[in-house]
MARKOL-430997 format. One record per residue (C-alpha): residue in one letter; x, y, z. Coordinates in nm, 4 decimals, always signed. Example, Ala and Ser with C-alpha at 12.3 -4.5 7.8 and 13.67 -1.06 7.14 Angstrom:
+------+----------+----------+----------+
| type |        u |        v |        w |
+------+----------+----------+----------+
|    a |  +1.2300 |  -0.4500 |  +0.7800 |
|    s |  +1.3670 |  -0.1060 |  +0.7140 |
+------+----------+----------+----------+
//
This chain:
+------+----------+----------+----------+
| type |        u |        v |        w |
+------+----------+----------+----------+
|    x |  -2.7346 |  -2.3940 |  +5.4627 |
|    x |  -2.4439 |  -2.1048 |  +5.5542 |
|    x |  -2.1841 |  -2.0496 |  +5.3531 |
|    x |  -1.8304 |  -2.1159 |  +5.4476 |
|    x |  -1.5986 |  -1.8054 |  +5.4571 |
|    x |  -1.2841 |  -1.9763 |  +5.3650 |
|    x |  -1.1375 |  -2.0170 |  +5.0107 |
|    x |  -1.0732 |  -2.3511 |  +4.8754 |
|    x |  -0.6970 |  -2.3806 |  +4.8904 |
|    x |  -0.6852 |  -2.5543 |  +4.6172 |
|    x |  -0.8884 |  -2.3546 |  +4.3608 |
|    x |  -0.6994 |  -2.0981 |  +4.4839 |
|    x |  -0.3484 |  -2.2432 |  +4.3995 |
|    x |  -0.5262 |  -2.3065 |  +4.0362 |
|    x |  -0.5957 |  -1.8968 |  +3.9835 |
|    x |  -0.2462 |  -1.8298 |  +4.1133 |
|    x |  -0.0953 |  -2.0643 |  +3.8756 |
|    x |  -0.3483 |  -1.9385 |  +3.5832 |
|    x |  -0.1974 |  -1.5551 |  +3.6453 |
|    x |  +0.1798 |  -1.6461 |  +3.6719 |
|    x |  +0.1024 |  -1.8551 |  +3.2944 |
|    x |  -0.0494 |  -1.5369 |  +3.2013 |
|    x |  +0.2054 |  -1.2794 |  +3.2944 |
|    x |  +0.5058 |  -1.5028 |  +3.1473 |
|    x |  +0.3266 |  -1.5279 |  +2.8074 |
|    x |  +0.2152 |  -1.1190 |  +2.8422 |
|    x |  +0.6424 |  -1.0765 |  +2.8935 |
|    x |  +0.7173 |  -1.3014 |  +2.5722 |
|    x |  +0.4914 |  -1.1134 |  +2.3590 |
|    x |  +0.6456 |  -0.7978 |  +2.5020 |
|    x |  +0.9757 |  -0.9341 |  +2.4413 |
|    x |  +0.8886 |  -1.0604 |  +2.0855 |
|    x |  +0.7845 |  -0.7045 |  +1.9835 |
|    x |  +1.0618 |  -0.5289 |  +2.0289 |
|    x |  +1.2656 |  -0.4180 |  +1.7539 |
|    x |  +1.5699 |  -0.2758 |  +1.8557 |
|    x |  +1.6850 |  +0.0015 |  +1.6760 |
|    x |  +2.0347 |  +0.1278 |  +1.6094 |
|    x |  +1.9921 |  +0.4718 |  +1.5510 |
|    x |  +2.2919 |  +0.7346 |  +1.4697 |
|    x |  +2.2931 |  +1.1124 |  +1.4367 |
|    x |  +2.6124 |  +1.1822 |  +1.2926 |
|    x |  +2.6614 |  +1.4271 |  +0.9892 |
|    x |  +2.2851 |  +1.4970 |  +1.0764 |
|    x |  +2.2993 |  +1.8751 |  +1.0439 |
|    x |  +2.2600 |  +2.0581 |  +0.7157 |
|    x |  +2.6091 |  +2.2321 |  +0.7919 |
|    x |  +2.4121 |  +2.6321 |  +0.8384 |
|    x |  +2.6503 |  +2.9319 |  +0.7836 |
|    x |  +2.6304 |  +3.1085 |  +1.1303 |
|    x |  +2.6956 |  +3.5030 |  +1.1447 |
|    x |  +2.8089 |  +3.7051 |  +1.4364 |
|    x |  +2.8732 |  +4.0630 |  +1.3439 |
|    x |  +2.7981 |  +4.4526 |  +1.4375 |
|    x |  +2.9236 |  +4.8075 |  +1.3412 |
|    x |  +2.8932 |  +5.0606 |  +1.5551 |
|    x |  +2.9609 |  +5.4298 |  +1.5919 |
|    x |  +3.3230 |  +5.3845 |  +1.7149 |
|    x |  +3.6203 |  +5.4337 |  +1.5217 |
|    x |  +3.7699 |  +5.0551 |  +1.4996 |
|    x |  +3.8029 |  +4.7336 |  +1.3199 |
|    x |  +3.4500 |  +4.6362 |  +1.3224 |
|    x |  +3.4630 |  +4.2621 |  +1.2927 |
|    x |  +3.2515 |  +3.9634 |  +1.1386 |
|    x |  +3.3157 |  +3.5832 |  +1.2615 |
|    x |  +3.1425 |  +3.3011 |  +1.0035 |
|    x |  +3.1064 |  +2.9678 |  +1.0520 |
|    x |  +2.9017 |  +2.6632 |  +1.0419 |
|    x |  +2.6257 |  +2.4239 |  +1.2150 |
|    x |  +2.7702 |  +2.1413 |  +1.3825 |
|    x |  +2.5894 |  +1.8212 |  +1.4470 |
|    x |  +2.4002 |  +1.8455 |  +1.7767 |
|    x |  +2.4955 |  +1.4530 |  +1.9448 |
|    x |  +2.8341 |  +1.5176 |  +1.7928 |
|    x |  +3.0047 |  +1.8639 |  +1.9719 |
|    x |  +3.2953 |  +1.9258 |  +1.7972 |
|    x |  +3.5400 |  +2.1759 |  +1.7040 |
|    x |  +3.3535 |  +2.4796 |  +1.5145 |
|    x |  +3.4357 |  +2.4783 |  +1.1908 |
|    x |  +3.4839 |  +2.8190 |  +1.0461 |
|    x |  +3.4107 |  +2.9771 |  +0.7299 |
|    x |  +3.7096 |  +3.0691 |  +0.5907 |
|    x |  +3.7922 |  +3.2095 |  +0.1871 |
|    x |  +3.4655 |  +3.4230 |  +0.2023 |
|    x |  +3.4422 |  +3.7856 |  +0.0775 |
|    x |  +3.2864 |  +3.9586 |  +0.2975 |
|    x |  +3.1250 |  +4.3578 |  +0.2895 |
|    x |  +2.9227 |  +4.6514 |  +0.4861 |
|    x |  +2.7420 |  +4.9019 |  +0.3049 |
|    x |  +2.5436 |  +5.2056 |  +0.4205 |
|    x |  +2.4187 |  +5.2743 |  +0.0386 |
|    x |  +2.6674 |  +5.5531 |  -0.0114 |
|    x |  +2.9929 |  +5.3430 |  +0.1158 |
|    x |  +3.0753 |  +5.0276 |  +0.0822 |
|    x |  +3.3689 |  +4.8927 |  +0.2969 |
|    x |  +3.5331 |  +4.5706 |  +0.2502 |
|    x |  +3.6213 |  +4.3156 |  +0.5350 |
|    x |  +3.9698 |  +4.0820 |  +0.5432 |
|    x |  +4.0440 |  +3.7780 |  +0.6568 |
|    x |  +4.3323 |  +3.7955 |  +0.9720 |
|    x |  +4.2433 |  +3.4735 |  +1.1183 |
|    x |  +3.9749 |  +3.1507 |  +1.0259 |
|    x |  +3.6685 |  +3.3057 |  +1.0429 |
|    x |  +3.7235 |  +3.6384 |  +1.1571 |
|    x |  +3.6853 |  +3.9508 |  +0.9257 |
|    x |  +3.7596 |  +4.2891 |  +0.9644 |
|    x |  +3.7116 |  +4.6444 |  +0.8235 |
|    x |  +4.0176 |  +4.8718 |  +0.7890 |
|    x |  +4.0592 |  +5.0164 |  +1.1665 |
|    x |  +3.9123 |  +5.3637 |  +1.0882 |
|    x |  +3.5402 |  +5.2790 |  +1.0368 |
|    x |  +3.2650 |  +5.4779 |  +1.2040 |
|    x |  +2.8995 |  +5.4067 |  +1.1468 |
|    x |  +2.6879 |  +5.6664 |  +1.1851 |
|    x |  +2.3446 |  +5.6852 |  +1.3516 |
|    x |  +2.0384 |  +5.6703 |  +1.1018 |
|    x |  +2.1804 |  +5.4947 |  +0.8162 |
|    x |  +2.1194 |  +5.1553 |  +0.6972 |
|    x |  +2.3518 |  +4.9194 |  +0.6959 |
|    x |  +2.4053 |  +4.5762 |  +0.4619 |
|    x |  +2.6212 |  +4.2876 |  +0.5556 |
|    x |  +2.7136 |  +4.0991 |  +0.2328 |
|    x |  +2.8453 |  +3.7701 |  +0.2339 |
|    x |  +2.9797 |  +3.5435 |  -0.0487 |
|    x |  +3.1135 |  +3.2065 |  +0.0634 |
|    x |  +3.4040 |  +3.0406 |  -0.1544 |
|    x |  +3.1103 |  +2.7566 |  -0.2707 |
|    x |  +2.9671 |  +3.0327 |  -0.4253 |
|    x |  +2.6648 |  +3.0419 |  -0.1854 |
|    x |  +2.5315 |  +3.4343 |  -0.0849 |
|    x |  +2.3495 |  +3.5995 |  +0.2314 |
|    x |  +2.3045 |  +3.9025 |  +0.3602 |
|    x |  +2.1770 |  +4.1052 |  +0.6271 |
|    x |  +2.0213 |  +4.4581 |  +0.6596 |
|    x |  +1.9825 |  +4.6929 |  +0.9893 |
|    x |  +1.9000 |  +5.0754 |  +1.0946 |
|    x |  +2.1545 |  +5.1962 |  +1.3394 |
|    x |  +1.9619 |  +5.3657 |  +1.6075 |
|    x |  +2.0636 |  +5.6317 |  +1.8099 |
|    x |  +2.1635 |  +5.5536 |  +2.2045 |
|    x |  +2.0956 |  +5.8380 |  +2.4889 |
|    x |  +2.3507 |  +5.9316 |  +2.5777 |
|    x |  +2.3154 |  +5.8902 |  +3.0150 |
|    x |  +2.4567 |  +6.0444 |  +3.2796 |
|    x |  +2.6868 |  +5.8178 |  +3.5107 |
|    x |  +2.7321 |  +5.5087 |  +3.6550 |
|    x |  +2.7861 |  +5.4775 |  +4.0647 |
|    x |  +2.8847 |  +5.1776 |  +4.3118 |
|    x |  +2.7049 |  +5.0403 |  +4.5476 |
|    x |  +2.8192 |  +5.1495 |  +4.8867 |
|    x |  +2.6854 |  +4.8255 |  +5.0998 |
|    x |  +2.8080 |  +4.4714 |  +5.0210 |
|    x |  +2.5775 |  +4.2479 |  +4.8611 |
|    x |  +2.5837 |  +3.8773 |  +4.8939 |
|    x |  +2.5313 |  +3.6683 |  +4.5653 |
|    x |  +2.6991 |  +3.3928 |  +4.3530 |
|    x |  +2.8328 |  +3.2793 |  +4.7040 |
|    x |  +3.0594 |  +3.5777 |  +4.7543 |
|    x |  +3.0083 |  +3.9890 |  +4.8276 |
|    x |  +3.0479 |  +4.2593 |  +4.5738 |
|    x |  +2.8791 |  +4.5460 |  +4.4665 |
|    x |  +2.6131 |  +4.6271 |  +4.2364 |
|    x |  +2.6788 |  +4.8814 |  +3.9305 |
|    x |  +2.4220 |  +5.1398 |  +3.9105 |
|    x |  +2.2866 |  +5.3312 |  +3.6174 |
|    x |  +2.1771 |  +5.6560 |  +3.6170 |
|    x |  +1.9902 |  +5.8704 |  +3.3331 |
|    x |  +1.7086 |  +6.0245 |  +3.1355 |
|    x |  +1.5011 |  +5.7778 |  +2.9433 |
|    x |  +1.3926 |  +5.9830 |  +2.6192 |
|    x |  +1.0526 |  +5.9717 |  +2.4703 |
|    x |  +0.8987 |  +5.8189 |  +2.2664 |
|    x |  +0.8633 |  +5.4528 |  +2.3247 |
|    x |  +1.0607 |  +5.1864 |  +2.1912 |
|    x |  +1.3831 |  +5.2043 |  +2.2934 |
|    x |  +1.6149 |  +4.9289 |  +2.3713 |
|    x |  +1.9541 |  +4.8731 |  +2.5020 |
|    x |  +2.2472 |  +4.6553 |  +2.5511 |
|    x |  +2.4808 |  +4.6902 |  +2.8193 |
|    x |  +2.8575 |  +4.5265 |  +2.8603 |
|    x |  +3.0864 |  +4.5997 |  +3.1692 |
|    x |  +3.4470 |  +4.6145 |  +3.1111 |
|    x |  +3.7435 |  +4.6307 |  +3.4060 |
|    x |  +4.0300 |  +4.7903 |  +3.3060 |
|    x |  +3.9708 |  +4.8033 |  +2.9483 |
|    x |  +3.8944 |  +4.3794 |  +3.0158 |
|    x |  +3.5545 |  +4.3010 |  +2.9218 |
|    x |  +3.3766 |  +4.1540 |  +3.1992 |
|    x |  +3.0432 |  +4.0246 |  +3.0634 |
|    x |  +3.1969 |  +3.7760 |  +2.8181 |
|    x |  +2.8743 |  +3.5446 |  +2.7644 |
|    x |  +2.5140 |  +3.5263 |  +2.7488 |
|    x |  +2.4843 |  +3.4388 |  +3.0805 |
|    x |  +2.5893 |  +3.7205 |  +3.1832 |
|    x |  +2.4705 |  +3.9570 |  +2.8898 |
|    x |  +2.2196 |  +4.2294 |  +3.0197 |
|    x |  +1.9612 |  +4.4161 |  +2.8294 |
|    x |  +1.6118 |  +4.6176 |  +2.8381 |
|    x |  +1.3839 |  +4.8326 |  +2.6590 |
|    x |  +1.1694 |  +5.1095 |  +2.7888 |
|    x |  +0.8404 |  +4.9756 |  +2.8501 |
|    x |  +0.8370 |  +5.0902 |  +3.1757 |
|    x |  +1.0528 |  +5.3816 |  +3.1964 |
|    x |  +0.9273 |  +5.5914 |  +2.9071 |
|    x |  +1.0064 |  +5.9422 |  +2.9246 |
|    x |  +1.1384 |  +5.9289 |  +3.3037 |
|    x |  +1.5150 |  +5.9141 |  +3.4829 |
|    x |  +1.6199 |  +5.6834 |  +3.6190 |
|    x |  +1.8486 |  +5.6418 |  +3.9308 |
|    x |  +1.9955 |  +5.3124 |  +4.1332 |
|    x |  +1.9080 |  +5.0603 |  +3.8294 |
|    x |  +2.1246 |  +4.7507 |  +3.8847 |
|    x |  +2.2627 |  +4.6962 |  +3.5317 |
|    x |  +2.5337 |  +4.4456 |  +3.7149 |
|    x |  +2.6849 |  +4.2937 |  +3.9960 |
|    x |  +3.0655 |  +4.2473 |  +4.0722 |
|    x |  +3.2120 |  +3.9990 |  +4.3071 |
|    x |  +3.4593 |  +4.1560 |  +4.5563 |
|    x |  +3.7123 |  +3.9362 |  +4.4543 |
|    x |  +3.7141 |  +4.0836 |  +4.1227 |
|    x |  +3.8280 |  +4.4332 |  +4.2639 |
|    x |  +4.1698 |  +4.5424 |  +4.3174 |
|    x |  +4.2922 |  +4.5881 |  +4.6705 |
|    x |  +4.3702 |  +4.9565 |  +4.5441 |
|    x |  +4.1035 |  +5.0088 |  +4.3065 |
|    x |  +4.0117 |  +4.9523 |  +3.9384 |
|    x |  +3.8390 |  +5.1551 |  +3.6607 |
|    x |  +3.4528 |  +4.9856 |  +3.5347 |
|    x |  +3.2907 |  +5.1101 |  +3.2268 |
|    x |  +2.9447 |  +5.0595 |  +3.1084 |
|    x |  +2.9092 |  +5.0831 |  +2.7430 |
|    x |  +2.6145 |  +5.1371 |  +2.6390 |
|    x |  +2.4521 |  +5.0332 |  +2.2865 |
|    x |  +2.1303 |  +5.1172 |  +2.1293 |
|    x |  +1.9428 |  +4.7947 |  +1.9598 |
|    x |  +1.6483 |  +4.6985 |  +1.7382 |
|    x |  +1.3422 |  +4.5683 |  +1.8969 |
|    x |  +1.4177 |  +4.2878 |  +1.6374 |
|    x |  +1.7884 |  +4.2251 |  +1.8418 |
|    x |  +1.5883 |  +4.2601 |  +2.1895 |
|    x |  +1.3692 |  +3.9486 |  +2.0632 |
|    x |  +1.6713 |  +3.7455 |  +1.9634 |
|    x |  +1.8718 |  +3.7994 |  +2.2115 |
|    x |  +1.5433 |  +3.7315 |  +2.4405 |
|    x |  +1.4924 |  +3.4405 |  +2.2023 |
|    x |  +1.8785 |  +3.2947 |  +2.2719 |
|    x |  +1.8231 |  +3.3092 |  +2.6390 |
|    x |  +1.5073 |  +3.1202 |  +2.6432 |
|    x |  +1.6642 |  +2.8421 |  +2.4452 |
|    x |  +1.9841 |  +2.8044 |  +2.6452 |
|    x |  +2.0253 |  +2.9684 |  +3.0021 |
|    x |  +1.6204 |  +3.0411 |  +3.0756 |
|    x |  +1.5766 |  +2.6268 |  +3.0115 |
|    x |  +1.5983 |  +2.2933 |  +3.1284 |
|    x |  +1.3292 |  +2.2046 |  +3.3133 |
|    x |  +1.1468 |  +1.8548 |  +3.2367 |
|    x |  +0.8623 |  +2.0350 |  +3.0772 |
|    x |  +1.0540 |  +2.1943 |  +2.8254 |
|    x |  +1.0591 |  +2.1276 |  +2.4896 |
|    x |  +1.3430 |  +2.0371 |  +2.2166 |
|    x |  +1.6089 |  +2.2611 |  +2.1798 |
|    x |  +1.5588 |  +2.4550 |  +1.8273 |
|    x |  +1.7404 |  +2.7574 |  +1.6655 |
|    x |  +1.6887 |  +3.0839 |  +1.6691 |
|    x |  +1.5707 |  +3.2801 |  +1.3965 |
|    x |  +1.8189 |  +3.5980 |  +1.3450 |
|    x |  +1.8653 |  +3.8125 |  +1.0389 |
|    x |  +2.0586 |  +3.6692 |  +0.7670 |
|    x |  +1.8614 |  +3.5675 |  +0.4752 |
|    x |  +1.8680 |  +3.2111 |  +0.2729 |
|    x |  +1.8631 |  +2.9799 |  +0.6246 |
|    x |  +2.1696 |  +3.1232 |  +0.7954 |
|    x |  +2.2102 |  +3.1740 |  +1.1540 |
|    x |  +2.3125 |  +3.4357 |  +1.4084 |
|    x |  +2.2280 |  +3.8083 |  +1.4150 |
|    x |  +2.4377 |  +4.1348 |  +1.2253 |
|    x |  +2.3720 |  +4.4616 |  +1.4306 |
|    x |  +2.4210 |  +4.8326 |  +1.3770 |
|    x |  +2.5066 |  +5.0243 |  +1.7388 |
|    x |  +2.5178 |  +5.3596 |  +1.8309 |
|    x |  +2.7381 |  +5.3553 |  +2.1540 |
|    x |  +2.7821 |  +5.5733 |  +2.5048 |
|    x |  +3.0174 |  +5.4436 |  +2.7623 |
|    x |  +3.0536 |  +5.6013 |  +3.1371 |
|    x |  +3.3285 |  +5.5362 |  +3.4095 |
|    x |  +3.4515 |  +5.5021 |  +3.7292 |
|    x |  +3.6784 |  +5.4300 |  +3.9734 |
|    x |  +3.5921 |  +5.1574 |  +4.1954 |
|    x |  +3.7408 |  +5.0320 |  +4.5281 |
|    x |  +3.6855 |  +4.7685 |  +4.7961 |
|    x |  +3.4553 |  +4.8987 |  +5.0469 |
|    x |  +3.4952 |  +4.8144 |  +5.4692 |
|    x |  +3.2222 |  +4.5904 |  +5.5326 |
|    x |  +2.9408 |  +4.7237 |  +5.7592 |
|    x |  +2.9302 |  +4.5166 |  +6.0885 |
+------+----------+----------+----------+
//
């Protein structure tokens, strides 16, 4: 005898009902396991001293800014570190910093480090807690001008002109630099964003013409013209890895495969953040102007 094709409606109601029973009792148990959590990160960080600081071969207040972790669900007003006494030492000299605002210490305003010497940032916090810091100063090339790009260049969603380097890189390897652009005496690069920096892996020993150390919008040049300097400042390999480091945690992330956000690792001893560098510096200007666009 054939058999027939068609289901029997009603053992088929009878699975349909057996699978609804099952998925109701499969979202009960679900249900029943869950164990909400209430979960709060407040006063969650261990409250880090954080260190920003350099000295450099110019005659000036060199300063140092402390202050502290915050929590990182909680953004807050930073807290400085205020009461702290504060020193830089080269091993001959030793030249003590004051407090002019929270946070902020300075040396007196006619300190000048000088290239080749070590230099130690001592700090003492008013709960008694210590840290310090030690770095070479390096010497920086001095190069041999800086030009402007005579063509517009579209970027950022507006035209400007790129500011380009020009100079001998000396031998031997392992060099690095850091480079901030100032307008009028106004510093220009005022973030990490914007902060540019390289070493000499491949530019050893040569010169080097047309290198695009920045860009400025046209906006941001006077009708008449305006003065740009490059400073230039020489840097550990050790500051090329943080800074490298910083980037790579903040503006160089955020896509979904990245992992958690964690600090970087600087140069201050006993668990303290943030970086204290020694700079030899070379600046360069010139007089820039709004160029006729080229049809």
């Amino acid at each position: 005898m054939l058999k027939s094709s068609v289901s029997n409606p009603v053992k088929s109601q009878a699975i349909i009902r057996l699978i609804c029973w099952i998925t109701i009792i499969a979202g009960i148990l679900v249900i029943s396991c869950e164990d909400i959590m209430d979960v709060s990160f407040a006063n969650d960080s261990g409250r880090d001293l954080v260190v920003e600081g350099s000295i450099t071969t110019d005659v000036q207040a060199h300063r140092v800014t402390l202050s502290f972790t915050g929590d990182y669900f909680q953004k807050s007003v930073r807290e400085m570190a205020t009461g702290a006494e504060v020193s830089i030492s080269d091993g001959d000299s030793t030249f003590l910093l004051h407090e002019l605002s929270d946070g902020d210490y300075f040396t007196e305003a006619n300190v000048q480090g000088e290239t080749g010497k070590t230099y130690t940032l001592n700090v003492k916090l008013a709960d008694g807690r210590m840290f310090a810091a030690s770095e070479k100063m390096l010497p920086c090339t001095d190069f041999d001008s800086i030009s402007q790009s005579l063509n517009h260049q579209f970027f950022d969603g507006d035209y400007g002109y790129d500011v380009l380097f020009y100079g001998k890189e000396p031998e031997p390897l392992g060099h690095s630099d850091m480079y901030l652009l100032y307008i009028n005496n106004v510093l220009y690069t005022d973030s990490l964003s914007e902060l540019s920096f390289a070493n000499d892996d491949f530019v050893n020993g040569k010169y080097v013409r047309d290198y695009i150390v920045y860009r400025i919008l046209e906006g941001d040049i006077h009708p008449g013209y305006d003065w740009v300097t490059l400073e230039m400042h020489s840097i550990s390999p050790a500051y090329y890895d943080y800074l490298s480091a910083m980037l790579l945690e903040t503006v160089w992330k955020g896509s979904p495969w990245d992992g958690p956000p964690a600090n970087v690792a600087g140069n201050i001893n006993n668990g303290a953040k943030g970086y204290f560098r020694a700079s030899d510096v070379k600046r360069k200007s010139r007089r820039f102007t709004v160029l006729p666009r080229a049809n």
